[in-house]
N, C-alpha and C positions, 0 to 999 in steps of 0.2 A: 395898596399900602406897601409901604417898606417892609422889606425881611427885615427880622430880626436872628441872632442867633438861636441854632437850636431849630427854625425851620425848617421843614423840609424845603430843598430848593427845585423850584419848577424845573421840569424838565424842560429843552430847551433845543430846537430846532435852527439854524442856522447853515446857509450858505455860505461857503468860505471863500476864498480868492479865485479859488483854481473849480467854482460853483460845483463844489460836493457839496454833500448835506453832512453838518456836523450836527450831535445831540450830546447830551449830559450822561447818557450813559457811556457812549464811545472812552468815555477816562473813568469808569468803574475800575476804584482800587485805588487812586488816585486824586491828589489835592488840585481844585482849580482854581485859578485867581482869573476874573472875568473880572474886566476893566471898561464902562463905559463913557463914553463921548460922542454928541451929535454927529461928527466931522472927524475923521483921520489928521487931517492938517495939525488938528488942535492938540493933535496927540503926540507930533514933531517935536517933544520936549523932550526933556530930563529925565522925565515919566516912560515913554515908550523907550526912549537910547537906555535908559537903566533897568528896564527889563532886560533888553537885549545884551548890553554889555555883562550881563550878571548870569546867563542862561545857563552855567556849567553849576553855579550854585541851588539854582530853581530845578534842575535835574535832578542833583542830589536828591532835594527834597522830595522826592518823584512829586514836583508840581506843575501842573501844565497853566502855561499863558494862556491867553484866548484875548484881543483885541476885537468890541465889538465898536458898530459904529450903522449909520442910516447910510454909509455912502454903498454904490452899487461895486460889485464882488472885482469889477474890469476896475477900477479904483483903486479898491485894496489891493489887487495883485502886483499894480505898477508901485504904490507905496510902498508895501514889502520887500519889493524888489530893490528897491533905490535903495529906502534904510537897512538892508541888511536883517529883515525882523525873521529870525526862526523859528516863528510861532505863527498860527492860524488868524489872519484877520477876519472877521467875520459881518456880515450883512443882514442888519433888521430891518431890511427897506419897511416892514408895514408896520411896525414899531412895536409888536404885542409881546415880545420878548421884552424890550425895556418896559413895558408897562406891567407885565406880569410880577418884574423884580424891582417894582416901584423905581424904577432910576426916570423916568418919564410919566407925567401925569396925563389920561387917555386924552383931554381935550389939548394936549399940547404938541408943536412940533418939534422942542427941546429934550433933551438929556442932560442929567446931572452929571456932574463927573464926579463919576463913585465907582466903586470896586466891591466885589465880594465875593469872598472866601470860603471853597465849600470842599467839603472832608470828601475823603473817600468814599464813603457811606450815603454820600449821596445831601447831609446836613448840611445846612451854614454852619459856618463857625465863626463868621464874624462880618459884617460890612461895616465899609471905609466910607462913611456918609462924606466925610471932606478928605479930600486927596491935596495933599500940597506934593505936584510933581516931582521935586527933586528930592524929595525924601519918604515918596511912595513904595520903592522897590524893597529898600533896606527896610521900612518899617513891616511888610508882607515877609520879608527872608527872619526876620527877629520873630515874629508872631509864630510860622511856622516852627522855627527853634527851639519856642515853648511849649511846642503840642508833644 
């Protein structure tokens, strides 16, 4: 099932580019916006460029990015490299992290493209069930504005 807000958000295990092991505690104290997409490719938009072009104001916010996706970690690291992304691309090749945070239904090989928002504390605070990419970034830096 979907998070909603106010849940607690599964912890959450993931290989990054450079194949460390990233978890949900590692940004204890700290707001995440975890963004997901079957494919990095898919993420070559307005969406990931305005994360990235926006990351001194996501700072501010003490909020960390985290790009997840099913592609393997040797992938994400040439993506990141090329787009300039300052933030953790991250790899759910066996897919229970999307399926944990409902963005993937268990009998599928798809992902939604959805986002969500989790506090310091470890809560949701919000998921972005529809992302329209060129107005995903600004609408996460406003939401954060109001907490």
């Amino acid at each position: 099932s979907v998070l909603s807000a106010g849940d607690q958000a599964p912890d959450f295990k993931f290989i990054n580019q450079d194949e460390e092991s990233v978890e949900l505690g590692d940004f204890s104290g700290k707001y995440v916006i975890s963004g997901g997409t079957p494919r990095l490719d898919t993420w070559l938009n307005k969406e990931g460029l305005g994360f990235r072009d926006r990351i001194q104001e996501f700072n501010e916010k003490n909020c960390q990015i985290l790009g997840v996706s099913f592609d393997k970690p040797g992938s994400n690291k040439n993506f990141k490299e090329k787009n300039g992304f300052p933030f953790d691309l991250l790899s759910d090749l066996d897919k229970q992290v999307s399926i944990s945070f409902g963005v993937t239904p268990s009998d599928s090989g798809s992902a939604s493209r959805m986002s969500v928002l989790i506090g310091p504390d470890g809560k949701v605070i919000k998921v972005y069930n529809t992302v329209k990419p060129a107005e995903h970034p600004d609408q996460v830096l406003r939401d954060l504005s109001n907490l």
